[in-house]
ROZA-725863 format. One record per atom (N, C-alpha, C): residue number from 0; atom name; x, y, z. Coordinates in steps of 0.1 Angstrom, whole numbers, plus 5000, padded with zeros to 4 digits. Example, Ala and Ser with C-alpha at 12.3 -4.5 7.8 and 13.67 -1.06 7.14 Angstrom:
<recs>
REC;seq;atom;x;y;z
REC;0;N;5132;4943;5078
REC;0;CA;5123;4955;5078
REC;0;C;5132;4967;5078
REC;1;N;5128;4978;5071
REC;1;CA;5137;4989;5071
REC;1;C;5129;5000;5079
</recs>
This chain:
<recs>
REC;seq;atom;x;y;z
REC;0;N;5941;0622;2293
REC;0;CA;5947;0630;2282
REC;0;C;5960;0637;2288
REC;1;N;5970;0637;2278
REC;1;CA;5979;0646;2285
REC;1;C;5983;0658;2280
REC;2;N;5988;0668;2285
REC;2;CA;5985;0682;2284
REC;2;C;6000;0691;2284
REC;3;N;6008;0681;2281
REC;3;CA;6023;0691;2283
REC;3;C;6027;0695;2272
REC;4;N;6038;0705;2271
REC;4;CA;6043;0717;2263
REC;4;C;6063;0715;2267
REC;5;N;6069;0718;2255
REC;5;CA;6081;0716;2259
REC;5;C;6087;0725;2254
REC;6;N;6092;0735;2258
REC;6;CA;6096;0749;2253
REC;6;C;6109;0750;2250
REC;7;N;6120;0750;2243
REC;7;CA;6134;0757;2246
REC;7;C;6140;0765;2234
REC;8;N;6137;0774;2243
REC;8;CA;6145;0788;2234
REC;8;C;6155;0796;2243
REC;9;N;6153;0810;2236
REC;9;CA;6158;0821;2245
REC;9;C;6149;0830;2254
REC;10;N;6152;0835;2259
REC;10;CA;6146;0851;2268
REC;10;C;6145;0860;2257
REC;11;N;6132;0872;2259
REC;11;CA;6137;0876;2248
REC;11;C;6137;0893;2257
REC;12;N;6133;0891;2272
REC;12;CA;6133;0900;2279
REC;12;C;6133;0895;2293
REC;13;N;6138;0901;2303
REC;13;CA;6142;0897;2319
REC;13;C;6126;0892;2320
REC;14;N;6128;0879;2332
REC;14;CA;6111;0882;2334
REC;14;C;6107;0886;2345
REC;15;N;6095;0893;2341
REC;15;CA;6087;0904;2351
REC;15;C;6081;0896;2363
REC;16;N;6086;0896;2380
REC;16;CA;6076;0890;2384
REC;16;C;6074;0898;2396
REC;17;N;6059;0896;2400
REC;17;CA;6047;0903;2411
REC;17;C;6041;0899;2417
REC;18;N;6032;0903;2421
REC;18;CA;6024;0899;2434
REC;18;C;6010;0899;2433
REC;19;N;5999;0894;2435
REC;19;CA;5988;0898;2433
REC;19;C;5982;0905;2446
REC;20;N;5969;0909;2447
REC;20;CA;5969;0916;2456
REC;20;C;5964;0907;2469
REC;21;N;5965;0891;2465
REC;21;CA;5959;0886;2476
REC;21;C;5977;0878;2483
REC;22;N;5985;0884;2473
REC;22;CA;6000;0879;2478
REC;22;C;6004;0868;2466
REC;23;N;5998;0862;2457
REC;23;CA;6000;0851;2443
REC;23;C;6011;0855;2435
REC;24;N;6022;0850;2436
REC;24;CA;6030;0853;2427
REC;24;C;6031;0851;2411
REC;25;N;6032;0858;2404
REC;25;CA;6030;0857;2386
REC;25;C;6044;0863;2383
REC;26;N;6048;0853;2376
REC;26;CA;6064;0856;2364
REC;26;C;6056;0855;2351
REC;27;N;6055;0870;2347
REC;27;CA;6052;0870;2329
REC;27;C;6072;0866;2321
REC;28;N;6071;0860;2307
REC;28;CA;6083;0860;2301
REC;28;C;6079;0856;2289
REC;29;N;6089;0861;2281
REC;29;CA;6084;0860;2262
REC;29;C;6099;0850;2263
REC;30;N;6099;0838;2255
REC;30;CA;6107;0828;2247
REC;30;C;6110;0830;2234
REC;31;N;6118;0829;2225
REC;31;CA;6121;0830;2211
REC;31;C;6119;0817;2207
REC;32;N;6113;0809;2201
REC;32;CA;6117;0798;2201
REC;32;C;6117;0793;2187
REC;33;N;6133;0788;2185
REC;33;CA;6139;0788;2169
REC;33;C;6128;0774;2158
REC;34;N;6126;0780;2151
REC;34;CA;6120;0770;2135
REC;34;C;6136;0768;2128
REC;35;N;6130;0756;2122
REC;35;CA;6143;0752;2110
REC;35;C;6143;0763;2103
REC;36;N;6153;0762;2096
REC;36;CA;6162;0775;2088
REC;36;C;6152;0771;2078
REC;37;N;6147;0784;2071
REC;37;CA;6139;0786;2062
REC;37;C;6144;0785;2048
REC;38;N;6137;0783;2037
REC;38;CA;6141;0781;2021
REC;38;C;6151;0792;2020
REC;39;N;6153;0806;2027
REC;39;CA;6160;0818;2021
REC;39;C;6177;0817;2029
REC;40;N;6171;0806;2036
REC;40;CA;6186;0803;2047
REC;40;C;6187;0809;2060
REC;41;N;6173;0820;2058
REC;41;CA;6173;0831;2074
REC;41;C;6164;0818;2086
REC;42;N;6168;0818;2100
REC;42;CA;6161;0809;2105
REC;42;C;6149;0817;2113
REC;43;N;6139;0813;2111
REC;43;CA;6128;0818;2119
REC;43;C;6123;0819;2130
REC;44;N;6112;0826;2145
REC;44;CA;6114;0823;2156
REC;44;C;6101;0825;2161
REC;45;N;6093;0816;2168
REC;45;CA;6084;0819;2171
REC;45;C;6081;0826;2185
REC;46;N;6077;0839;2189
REC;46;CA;6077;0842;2202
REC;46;C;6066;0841;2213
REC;47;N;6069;0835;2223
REC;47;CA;6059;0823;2231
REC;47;C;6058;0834;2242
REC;48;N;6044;0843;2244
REC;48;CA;6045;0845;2261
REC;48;C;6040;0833;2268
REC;49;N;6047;0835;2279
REC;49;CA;6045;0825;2291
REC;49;C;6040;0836;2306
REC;50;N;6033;0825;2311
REC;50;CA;6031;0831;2330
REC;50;C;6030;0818;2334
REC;51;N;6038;0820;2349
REC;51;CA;6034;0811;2356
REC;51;C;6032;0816;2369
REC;52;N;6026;0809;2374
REC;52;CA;6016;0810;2386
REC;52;C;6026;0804;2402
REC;53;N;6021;0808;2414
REC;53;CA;6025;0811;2424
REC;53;C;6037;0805;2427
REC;54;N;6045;0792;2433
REC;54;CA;6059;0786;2436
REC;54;C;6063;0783;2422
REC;55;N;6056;0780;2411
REC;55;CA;6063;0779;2400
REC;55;C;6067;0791;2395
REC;56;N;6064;0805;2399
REC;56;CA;6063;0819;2390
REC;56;C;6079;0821;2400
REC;57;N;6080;0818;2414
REC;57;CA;6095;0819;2423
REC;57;C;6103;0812;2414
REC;58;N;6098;0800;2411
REC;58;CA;6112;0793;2406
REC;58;C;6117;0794;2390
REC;59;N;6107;0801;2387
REC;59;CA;6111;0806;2373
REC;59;C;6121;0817;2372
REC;60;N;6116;0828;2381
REC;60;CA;6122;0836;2382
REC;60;C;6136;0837;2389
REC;61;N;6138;0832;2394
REC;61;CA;6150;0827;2402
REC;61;C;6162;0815;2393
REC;62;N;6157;0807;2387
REC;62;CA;6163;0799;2377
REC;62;C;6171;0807;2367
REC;63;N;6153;0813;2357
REC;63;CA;6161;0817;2347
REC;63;C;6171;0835;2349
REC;64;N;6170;0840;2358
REC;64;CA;6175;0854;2362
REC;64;C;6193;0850;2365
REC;65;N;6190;0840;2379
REC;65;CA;6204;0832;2381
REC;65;C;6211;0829;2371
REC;66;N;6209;0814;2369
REC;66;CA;6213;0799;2370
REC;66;C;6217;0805;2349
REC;67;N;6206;0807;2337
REC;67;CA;6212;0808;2329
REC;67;C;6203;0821;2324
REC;68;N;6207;0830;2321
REC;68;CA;6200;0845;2321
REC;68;C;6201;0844;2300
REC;69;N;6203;0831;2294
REC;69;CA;6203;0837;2282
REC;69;C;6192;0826;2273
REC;70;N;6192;0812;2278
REC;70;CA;6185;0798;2272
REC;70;C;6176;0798;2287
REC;71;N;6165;0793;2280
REC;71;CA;6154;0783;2288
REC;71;C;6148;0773;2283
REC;72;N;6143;0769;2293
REC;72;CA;6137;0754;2287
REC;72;C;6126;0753;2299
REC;73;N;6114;0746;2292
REC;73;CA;6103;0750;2301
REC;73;C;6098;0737;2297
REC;74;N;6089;0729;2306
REC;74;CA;6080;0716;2305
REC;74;C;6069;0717;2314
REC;75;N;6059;0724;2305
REC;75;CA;6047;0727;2316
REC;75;C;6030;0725;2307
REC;76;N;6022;0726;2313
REC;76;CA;6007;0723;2311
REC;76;C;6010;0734;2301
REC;77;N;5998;0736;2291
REC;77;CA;5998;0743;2276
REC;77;C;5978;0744;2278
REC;78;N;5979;0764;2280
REC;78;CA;5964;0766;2281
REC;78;C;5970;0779;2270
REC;79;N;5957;0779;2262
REC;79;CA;5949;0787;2255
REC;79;C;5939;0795;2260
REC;80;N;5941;0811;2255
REC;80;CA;5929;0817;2259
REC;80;C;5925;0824;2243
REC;81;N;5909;0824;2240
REC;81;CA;5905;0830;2229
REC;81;C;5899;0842;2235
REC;82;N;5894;0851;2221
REC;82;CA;5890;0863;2230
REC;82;C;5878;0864;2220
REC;83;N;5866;0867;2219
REC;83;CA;5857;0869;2212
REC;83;C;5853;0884;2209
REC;84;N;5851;0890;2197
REC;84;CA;5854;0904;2200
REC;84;C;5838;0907;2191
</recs>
């Protein structure tokens, strides 16, 4: 089965990255990511949090802060968490 996700929007905030306490790096970041222009003519956006986890959470951070601080584009595994309340 395959499991990928293709993301490209904007930033919609710098992304936050940390350390866990065993040293694991985590980059939290929210995406805008544009829908077709809607019946009223306004275009819509859906906003995507993302984390990624240890050398990918470096190179995220480092990419998107550098390299283009306004668009991203992301191609990565796609997990879901539910929460039962």
């Amino acid at each position: 089965m395959i499991n990928r996700v293709v993301l490209v929007g904007r930033l919609t905030r710098d992304p936050e990255l940390r350390k866990t306490q065993s040293g694991t790096s985590v980059c939290s970041f929210t995406m805008a990511v544009g829908r077709r222009v809607s019946t009223q003519g306004q275009p819509d956006a859906d906003f995507i949090n993302c984390v990624a986890w240890n050398k990918t959470a470096d190179l995220f951070k480092l990419v998107l802060m550098t390299i283009n601080k306004d668009k991203g584009y992301m191609l990565q595994r796609l997990s879901q968490k539910v929460f039962n309340s």
